[in-house]
C-alpha positions in Angstrom: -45.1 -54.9 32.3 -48.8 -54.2 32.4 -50.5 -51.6 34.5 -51.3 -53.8 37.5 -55.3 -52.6 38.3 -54.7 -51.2 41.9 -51.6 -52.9 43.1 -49.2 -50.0 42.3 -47.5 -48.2 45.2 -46.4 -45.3 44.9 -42.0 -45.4 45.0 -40.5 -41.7 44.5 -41.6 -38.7 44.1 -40.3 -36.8 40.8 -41.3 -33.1 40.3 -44.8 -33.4 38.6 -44.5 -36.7 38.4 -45.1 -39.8 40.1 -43.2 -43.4 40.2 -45.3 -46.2 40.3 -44.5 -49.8 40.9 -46.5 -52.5 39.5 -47.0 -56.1 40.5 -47.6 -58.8 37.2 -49.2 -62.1 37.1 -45.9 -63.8 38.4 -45.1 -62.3 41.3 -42.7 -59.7 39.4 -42.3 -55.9 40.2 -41.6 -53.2 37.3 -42.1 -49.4 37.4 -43.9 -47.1 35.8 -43.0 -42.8 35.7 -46.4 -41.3 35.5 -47.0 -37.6 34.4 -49.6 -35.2 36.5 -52.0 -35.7 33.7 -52.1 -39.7 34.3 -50.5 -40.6 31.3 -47.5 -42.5 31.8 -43.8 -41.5 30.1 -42.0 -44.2 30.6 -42.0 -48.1 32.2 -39.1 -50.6 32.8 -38.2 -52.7 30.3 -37.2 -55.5 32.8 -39.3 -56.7 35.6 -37.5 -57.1 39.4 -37.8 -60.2 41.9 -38.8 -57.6 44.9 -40.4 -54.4 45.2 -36.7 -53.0 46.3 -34.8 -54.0 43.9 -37.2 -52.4 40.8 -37.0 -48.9 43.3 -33.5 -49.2 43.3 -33.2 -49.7 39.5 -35.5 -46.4 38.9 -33.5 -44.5 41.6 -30.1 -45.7 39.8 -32.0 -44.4 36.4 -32.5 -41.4 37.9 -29.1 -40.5 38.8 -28.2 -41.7 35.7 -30.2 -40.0 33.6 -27.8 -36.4 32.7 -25.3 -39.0 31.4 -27.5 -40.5 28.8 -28.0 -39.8 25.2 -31.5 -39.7 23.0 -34.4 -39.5 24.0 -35.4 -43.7 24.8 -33.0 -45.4 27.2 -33.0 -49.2 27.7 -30.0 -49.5 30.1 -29.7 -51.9 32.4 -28.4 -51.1 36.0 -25.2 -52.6 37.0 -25.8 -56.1 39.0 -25.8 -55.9 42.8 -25.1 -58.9 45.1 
């Protein structure tokens, strides 16, 4: 997913950070977890048919997160309806 140009809106808040979800050439939503300094940690490595959906797969990440080994996760969230 590529950094959208000023159609990111902001999703969650995460302390000193920020979530930002991105809209691509096709219509398709992915996130992106920006540090304070701009520079962003880490971005979805799928891409969501709606804006709620890709917030609900970052949300579901970060709940997830304390159960997760290494340091670079590429989990999928289970399906929903």
């Amino acid at each position: 997913m590529e950094q959208s140009g000023g159609t990111a809106r902001p999703a969650v808040a995460v302390t000193g950070m920020r979530c930002l979800i991105d809209l691509d050439g096709a219509g398709r939503f992915g996130w992106r977890l920006v540090a304070s300094n701009g520079r962003a940690v880490a971005v979805s490595v799928a891409s969501y048919a709606s804006h709620a959906r890709c917030r609900a797969a970052f949300l579901w990440l970060c709940g997830e997160h304390a159960d997760m080994a290494g340091g670079i996760q590429g989990r999928r969230p289970p399906a929903s309806g």
